[in-house]
Gaussian input, Z-matrix of N, CA and C with variables (Angstrom, degrees):
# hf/3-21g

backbone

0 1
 N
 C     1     B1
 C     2     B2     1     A1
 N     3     B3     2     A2     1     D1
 C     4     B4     3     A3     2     D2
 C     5     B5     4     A4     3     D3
 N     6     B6     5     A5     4     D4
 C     7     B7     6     A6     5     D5
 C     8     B8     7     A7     6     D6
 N     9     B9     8     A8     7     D7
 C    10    B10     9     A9     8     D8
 C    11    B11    10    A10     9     D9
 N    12    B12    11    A11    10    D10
 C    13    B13    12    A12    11    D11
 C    14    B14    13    A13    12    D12
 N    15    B15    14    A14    13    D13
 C    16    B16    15    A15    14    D14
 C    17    B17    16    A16    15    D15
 N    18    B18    17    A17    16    D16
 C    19    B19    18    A18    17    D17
 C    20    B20    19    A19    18    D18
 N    21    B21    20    A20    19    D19
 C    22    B22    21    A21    20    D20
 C    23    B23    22    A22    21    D21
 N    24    B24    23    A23    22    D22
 C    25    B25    24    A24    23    D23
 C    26    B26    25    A25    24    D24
 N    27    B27    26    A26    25    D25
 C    28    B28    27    A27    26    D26
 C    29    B29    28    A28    27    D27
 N    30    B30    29    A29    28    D28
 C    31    B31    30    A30    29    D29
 C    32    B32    31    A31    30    D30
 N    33    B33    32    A32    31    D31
 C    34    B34    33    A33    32    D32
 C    35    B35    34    A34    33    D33
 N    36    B36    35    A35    34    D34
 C    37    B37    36    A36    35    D35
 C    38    B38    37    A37    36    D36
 N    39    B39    38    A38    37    D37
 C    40    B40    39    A39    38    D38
 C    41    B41    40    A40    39    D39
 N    42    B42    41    A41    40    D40
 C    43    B43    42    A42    41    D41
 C    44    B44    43    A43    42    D42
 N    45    B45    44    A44    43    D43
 C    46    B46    45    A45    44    D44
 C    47    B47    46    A46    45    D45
 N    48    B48    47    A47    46    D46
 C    49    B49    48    A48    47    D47
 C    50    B50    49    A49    48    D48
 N    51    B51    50    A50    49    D49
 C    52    B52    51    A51    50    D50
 C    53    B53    52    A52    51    D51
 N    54    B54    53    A53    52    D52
 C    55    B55    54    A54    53    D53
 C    56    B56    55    A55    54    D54
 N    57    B57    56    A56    55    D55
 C    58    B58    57    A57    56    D56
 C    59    B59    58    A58    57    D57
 N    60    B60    59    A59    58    D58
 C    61    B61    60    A60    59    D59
 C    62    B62    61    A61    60    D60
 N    63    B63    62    A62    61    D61
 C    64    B64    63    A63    62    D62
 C    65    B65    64    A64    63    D63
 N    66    B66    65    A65    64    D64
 C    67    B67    66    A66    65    D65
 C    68    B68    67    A67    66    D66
 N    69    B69    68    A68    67    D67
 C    70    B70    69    A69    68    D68
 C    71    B71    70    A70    69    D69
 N    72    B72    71    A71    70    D70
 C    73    B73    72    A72    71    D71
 C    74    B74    73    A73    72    D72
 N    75    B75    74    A74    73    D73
 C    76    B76    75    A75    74    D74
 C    77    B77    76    A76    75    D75
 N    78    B78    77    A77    76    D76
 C    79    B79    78    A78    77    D77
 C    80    B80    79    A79    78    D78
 N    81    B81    80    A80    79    D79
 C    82    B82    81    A81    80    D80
 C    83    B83    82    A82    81    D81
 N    84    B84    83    A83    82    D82
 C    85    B85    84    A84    83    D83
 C    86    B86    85    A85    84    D84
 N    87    B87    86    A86    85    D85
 C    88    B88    87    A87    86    D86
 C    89    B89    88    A88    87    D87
 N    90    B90    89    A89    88    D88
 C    91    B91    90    A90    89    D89
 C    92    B92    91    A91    90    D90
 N    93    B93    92    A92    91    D91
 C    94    B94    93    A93    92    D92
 C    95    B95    94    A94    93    D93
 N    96    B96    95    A95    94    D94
 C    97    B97    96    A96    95    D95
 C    98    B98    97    A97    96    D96
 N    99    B99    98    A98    97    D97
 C   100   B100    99    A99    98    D98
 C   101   B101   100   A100    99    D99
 N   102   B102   101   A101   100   D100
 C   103   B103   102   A102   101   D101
 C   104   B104   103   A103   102   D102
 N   105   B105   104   A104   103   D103
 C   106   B106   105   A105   104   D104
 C   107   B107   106   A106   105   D105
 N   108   B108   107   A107   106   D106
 C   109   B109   108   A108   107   D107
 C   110   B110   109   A109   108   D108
 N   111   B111   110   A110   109   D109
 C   112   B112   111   A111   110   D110
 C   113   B113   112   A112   111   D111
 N   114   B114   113   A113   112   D112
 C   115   B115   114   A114   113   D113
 C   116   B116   115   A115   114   D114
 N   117   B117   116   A116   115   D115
 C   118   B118   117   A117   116   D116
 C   119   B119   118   A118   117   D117
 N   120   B120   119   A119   118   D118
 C   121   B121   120   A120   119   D119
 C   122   B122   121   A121   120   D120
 N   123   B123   122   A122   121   D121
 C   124   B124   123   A123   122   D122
 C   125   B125   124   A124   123   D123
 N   126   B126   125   A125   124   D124
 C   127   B127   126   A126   125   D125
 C   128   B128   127   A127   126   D126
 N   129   B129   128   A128   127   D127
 C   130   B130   129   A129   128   D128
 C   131   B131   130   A130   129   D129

   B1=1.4393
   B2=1.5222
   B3=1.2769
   B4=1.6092
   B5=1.7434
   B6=1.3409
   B7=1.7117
   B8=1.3509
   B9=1.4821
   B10=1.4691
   B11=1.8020
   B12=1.7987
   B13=1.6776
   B14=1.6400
   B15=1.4865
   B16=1.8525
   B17=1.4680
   B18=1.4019
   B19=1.6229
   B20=1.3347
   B21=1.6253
   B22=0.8938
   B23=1.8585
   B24=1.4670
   B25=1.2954
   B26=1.5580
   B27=1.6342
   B28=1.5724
   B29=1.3471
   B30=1.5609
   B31=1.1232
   B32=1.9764
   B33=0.7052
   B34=1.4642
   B35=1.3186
   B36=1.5996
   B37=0.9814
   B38=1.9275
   B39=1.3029
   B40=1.7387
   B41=1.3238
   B42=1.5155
   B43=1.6916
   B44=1.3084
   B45=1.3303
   B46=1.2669
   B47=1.6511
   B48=1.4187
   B49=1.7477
   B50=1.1261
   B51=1.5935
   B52=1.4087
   B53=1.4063
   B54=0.9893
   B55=1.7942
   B56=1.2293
   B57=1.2134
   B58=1.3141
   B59=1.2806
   B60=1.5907
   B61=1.2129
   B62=1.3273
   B63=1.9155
   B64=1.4319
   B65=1.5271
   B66=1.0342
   B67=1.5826
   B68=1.6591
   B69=1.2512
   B70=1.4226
   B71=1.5349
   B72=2.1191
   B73=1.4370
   B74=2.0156
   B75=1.2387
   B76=1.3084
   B77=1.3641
   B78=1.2609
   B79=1.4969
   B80=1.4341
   B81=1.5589
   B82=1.3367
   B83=1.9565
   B84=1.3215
   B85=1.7650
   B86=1.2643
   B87=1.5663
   B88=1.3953
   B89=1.8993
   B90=1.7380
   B91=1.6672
   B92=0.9918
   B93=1.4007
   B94=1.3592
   B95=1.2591
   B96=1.6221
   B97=0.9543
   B98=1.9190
   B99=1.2436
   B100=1.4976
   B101=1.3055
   B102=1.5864
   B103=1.3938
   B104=1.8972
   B105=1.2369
   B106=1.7411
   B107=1.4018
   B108=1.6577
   B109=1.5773
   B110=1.2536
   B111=0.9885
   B112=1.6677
   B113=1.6981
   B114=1.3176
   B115=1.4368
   B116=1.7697
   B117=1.1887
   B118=1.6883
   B119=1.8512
   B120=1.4072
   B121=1.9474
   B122=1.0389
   B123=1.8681
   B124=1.4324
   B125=1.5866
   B126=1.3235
   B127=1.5869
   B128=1.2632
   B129=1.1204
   B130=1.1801
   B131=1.4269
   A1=108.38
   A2=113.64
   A3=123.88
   A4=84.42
   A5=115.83
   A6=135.66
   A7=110.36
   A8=126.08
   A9=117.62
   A10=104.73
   A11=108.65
   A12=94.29
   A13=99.90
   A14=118.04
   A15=117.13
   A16=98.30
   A17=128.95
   A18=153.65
   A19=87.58
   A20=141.98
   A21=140.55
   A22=111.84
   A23=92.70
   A24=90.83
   A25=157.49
   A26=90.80
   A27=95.27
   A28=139.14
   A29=118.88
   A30=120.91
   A31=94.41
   A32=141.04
   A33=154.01
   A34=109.76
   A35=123.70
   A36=130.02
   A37=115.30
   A38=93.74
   A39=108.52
   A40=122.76
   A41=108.08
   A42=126.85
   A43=101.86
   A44=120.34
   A45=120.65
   A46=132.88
   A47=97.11
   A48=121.18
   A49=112.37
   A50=111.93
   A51=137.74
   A52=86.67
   A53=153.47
   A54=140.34
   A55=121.31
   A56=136.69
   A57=136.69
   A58=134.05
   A59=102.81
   A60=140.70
   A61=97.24
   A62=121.48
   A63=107.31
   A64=143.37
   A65=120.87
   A66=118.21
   A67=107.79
   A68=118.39
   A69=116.48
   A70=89.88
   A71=115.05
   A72=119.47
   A73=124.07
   A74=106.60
   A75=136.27
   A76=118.74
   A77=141.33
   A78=128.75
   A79=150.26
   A80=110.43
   A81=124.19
   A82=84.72
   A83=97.39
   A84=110.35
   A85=99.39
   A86=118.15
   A87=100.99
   A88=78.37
   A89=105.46
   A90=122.07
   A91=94.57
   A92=109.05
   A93=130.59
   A94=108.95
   A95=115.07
   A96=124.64
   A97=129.26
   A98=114.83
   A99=112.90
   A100=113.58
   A101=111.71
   A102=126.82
   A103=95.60
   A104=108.80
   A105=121.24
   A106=107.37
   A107=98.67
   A108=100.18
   A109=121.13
   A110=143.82
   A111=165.18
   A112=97.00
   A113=117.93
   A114=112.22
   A115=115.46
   A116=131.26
   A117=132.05
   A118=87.27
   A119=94.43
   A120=93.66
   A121=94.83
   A122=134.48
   A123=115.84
   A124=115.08
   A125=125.33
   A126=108.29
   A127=121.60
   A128=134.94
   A129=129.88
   A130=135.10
   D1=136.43
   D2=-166.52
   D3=-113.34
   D4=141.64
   D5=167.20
   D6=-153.38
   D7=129.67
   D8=-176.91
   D9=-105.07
   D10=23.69
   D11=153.24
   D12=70.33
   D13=4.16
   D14=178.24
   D15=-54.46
   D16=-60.42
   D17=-125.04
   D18=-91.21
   D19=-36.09
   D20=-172.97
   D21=-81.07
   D22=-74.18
   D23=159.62
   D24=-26.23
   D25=-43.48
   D26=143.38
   D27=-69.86
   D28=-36.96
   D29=-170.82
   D30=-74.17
   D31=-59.53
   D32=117.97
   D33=40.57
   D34=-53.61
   D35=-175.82
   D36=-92.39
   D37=-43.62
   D38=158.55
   D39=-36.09
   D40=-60.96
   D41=172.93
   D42=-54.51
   D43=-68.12
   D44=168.11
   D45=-10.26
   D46=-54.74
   D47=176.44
   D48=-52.68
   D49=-61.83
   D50=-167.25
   D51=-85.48
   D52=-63.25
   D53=-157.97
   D54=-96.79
   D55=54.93
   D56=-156.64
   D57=-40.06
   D58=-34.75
   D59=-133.14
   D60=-123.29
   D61=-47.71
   D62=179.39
   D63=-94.62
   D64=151.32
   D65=-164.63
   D66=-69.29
   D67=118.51
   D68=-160.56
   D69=-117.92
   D70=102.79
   D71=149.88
   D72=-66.37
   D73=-168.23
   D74=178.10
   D75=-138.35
   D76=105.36
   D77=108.33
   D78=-84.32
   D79=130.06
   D80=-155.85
   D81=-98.38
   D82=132.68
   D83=-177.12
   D84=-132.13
   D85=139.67
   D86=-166.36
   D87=-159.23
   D88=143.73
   D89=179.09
   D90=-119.32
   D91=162.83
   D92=159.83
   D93=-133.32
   D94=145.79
   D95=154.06
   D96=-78.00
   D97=109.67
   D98=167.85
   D99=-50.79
   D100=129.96
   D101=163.62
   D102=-43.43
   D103=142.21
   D104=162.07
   D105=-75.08
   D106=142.21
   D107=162.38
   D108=-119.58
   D109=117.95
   D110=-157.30
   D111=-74.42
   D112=73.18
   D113=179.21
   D114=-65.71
   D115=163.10
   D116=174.10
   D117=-130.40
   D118=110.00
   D119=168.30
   D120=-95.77
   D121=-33.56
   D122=-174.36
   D123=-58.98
   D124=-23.82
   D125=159.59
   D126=-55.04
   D127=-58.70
   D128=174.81
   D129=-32.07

């Protein structure tokens, strides 16, 4: 997954305004969905 961190940065800068004083991190969290697998139990 490619993100260039815009969405953060802004909000980032806002906090900033209002928080002068506090140290404002980032975590980027990111899911995936697994491809499905189409099992056959009647072979089995």
């Amino acid at each position: 997954m490619l993100t260039t961190g815009c969405h953060f940065k802004a909000v980032k800068q806002v906090l900033e305004r209002r928080f002068p004083e506090a140290r404002i991190v980032g975590l980027f969290l990111a899911r995936r969905a697994p491809k499905s697998v189409d099992l056959d139990f009647d072979s089995i």
